[in-house]
C-alpha positions in Angstrom: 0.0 0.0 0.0 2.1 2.7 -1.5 0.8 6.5 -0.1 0.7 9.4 -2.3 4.0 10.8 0.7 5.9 7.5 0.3 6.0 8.7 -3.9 6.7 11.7 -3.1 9.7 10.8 -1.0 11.0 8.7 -3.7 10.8 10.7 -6.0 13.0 13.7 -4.5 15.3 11.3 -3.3 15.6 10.5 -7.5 16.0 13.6 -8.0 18.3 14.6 -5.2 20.3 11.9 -6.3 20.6 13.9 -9.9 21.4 17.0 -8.2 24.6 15.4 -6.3 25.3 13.2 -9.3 25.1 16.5 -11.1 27.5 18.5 -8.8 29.9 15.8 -8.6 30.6 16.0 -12.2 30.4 19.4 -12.8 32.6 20.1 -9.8 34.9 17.0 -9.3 34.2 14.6 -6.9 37.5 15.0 -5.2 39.7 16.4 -7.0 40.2 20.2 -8.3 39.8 23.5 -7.1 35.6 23.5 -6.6 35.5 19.7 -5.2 32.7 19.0 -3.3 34.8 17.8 -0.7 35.8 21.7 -0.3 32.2 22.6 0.5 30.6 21.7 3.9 26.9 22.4 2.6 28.1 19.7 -0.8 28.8 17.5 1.9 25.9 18.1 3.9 23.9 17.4 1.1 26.2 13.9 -0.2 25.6 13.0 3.2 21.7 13.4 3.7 21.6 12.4 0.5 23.3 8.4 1.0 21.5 8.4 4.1 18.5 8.9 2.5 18.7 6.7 -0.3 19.9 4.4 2.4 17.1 4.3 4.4 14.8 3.8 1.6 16.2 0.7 0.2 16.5 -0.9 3.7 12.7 -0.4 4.5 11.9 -1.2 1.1 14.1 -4.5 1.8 12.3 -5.3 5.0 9.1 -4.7 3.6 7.9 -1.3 5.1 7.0 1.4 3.1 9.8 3.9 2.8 8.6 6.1 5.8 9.0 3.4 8.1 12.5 3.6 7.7 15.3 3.2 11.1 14.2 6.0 13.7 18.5 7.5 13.1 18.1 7.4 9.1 14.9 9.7 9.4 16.8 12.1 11.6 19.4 12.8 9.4 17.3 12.6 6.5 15.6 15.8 8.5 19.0 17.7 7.5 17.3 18.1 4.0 15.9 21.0 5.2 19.4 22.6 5.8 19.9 22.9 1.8 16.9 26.3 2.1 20.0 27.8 4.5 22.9 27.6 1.3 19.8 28.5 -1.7 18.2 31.7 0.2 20.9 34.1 0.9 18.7 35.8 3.6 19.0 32.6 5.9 22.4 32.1 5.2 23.7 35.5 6.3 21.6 34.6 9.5 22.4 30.5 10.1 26.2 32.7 10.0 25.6 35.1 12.6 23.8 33.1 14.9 26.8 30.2 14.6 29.5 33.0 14.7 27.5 34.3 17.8 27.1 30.7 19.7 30.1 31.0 21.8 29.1 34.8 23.1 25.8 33.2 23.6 27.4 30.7 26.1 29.2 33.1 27.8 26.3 35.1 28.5 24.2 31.8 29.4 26.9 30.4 32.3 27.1 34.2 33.5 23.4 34.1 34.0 23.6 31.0 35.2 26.1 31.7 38.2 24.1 35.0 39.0 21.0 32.7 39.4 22.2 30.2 41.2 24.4 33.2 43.7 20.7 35.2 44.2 19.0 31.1 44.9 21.8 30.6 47.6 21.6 34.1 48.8 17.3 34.2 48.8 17.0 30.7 50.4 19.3 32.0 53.5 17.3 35.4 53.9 
């Protein structure tokens, strides 16, 4: 029993597959000065892209329809949704800021941190 989302997924996996197959000889595979193994989103996308396929086959092996696939496989296939960061130039100036800002974010979250737990100590004594 095949659903109209289990044709869906296969069909962007077939074509996801094209797109890497596509980059990969356009670029290089591994060698030359635009490899994909230069480019973390390329291999992002490689990646997600094997797991994907991956998963597919397997539950198609074992009998389930594609969806079913391994609980880890569908939560890297979720990474798919990292390729709108690298198309919309708009998220990507922003996915950049806020990982550029993550260790200033810490900071500031262990400095709150110790404040709060100072002002617990010093409110459970009063």
């Amino acid at each position: 029993n095949w659903s109209q989302y289990s044709i869906l997924e296969i069909v962007v996996t077939i074509l996801f597959i094209l797109e890497v197959m596509v980059k990969g000889f356009g670029k290089g595979w591994w060698t030359g000065p635009t490899a994909l193994r230069y480019n973390g989103w390329d291999l992002v996308d490689c990646a997600v892209t094997i797991c994907n396929t991956f998963s597919i086959v397997s539950a198609m092996a074992c009998g389930h329809l594609p969806h079913y696939g391994t609980m880890m496989l569908n939560i890297i296939r979720s990474l798919r949704v990292l390729r709108i960061v690298r198309m919309i130039d708009s998220v990507y100036t922003t996915a950049v800021a806020l990982l550029e800002a993550t260790s200033s974010m810490g900071s500031l979250l262990s400095m709150v941190f110790v404040f709060g737990v100072a002002y617990a100590v010093v409110g459970m004594q009063l």
